[in-house]
C-alpha positions as CSV (number, residue, x, y, z in Angstrom):
1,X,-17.8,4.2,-25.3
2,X,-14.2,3.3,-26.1
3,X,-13.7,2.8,-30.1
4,X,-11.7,-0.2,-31.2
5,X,-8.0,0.2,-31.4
6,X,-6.9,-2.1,-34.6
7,X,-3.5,-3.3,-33.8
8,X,-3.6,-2.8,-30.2
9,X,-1.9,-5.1,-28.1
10,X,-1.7,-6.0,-24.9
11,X,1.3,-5.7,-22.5
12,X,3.4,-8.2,-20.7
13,X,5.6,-6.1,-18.7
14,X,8.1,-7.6,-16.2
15,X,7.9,-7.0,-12.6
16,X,10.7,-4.8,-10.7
17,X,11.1,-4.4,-7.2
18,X,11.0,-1.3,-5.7
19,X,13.4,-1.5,-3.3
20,X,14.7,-3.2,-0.3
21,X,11.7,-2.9,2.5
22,X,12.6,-4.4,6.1
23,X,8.8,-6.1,6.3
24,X,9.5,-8.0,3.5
25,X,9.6,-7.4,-0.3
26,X,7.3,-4.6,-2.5
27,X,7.4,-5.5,-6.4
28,X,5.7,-3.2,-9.3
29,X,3.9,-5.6,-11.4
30,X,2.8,-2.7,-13.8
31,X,2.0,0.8,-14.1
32,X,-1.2,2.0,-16.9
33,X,0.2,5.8,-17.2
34,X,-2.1,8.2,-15.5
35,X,-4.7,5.6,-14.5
36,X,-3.5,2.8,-11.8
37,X,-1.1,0.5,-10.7
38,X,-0.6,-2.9,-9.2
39,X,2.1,-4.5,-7.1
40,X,2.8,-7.4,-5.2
41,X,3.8,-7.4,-1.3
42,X,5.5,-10.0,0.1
43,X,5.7,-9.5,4.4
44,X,7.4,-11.7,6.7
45,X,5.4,-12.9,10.1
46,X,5.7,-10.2,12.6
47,X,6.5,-7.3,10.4
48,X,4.8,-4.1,9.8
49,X,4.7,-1.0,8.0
50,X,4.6,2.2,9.4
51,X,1.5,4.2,10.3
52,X,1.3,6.6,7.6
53,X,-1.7,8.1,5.4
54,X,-1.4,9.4,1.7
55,X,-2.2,12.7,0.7
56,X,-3.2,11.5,-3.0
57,X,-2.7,7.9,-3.5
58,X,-5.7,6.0,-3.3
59,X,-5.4,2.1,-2.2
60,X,-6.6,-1.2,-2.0
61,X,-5.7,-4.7,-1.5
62,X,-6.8,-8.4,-1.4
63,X,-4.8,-10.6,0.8
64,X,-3.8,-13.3,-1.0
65,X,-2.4,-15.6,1.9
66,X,-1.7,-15.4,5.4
67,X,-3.1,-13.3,8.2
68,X,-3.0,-9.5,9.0
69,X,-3.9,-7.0,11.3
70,X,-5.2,-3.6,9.9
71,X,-4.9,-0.9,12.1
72,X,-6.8,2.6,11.6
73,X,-8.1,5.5,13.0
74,X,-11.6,4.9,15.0
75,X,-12.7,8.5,14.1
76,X,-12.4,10.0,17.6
77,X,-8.2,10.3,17.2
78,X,-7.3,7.0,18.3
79,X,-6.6,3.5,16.8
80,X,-8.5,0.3,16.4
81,X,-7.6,-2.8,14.8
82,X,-9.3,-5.5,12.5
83,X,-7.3,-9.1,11.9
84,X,-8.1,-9.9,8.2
85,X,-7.6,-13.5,6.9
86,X,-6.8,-14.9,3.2
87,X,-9.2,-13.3,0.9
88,X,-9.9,-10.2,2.2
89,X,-10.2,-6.7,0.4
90,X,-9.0,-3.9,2.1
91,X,-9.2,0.3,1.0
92,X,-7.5,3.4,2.1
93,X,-8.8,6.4,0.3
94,X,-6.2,9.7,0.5
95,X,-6.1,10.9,3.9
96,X,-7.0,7.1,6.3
97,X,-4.7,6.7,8.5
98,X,-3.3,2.7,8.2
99,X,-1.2,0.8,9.3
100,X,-0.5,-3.3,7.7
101,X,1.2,-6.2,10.5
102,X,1.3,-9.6,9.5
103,X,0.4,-11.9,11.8
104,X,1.7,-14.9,9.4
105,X,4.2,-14.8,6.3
106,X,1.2,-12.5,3.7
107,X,0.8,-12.0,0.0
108,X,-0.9,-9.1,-0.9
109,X,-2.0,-7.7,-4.1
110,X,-2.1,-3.8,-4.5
111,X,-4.2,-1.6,-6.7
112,X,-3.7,2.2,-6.4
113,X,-3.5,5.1,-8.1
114,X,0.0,6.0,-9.8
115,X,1.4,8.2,-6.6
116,X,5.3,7.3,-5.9
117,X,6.6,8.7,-3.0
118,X,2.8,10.0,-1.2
119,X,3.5,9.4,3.1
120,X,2.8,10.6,5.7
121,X,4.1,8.5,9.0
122,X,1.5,9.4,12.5
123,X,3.2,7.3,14.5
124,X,4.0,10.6,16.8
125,X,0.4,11.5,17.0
126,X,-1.0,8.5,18.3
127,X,1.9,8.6,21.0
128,X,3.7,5.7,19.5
129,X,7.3,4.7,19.2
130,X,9.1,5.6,15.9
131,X,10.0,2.5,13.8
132,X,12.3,2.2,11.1
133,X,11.4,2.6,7.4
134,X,10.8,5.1,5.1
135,X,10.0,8.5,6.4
136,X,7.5,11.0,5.4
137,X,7.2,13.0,2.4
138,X,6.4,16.5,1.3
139,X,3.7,16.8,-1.3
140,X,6.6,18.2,-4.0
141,X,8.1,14.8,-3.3
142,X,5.3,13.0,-4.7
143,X,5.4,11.5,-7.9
144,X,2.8,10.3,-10.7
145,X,3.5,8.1,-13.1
């Protein structure tokens, strides 16, 4: 059991963004060294992400507003899709192969573990198109906060 902490205070950070994104906007609400983090995504209608996994980072999401389309491996090495509306929870554990398109303008709140930098883009081995965005990264690239 966790022993009370006199004088401990909570935090109130301020939310950065974490660079330009061409789907729409990713903020850091805040970091809890070690443990997790949250963020916000903003992503414009008809935008999507790339499909990617993560070696480490574990994810999840609730979908504040709009509607999205999920795509993921079916188990048998191809993809399947699932359209998620407003106030749906979402998880990608290391290694699940996902891929985020809004249908409509979404608002997405993140939780993961503190992994910068963890991806792996597939979009080759599912005999799909390259899209722009961030490319993969090699597993000394990653970073923990």
């Amino acid at each position: 059991m966790t022993e009370l902490k006199k004088g401990a205070q909570p935090r109130f950070p301020k939310k950065e963004s974490v660079g330009p994104r061409p789907w729409g906007e990713e903020e850091l609400l805040f970091v809890s060294e070690g443990k997790f983090m949250m963020k916000k995504l903003t992503v414009k209608a008809g935008s999507k992400g790339g499909l990617q996994f993560h070696r480490l980072k574990d994810e999840g999401g609730y979908l504040v507003s709009g509607e999205m389309i999920i795509r993921f491996d079916d188990g048998a090495g191809g993809l399947t899709e699932k359209v998620i509306r407003s106030g749906a929870c979402f998880h990608f554990p290391p290694g699940v192969v996902h891929q985020e398109e809004a249908i409509t303008d979404c608002i997405i709140i993140e939780g993961s573990t503190p992994h910068f930098n963890d991806r792996v883009r597939c979009e080759k081995e599912y005999g799909l198109a390259d899209i722009s965005g961030l490319p993969s990264t090699s597993i000394k690239e990653i970073e923990e906060r």
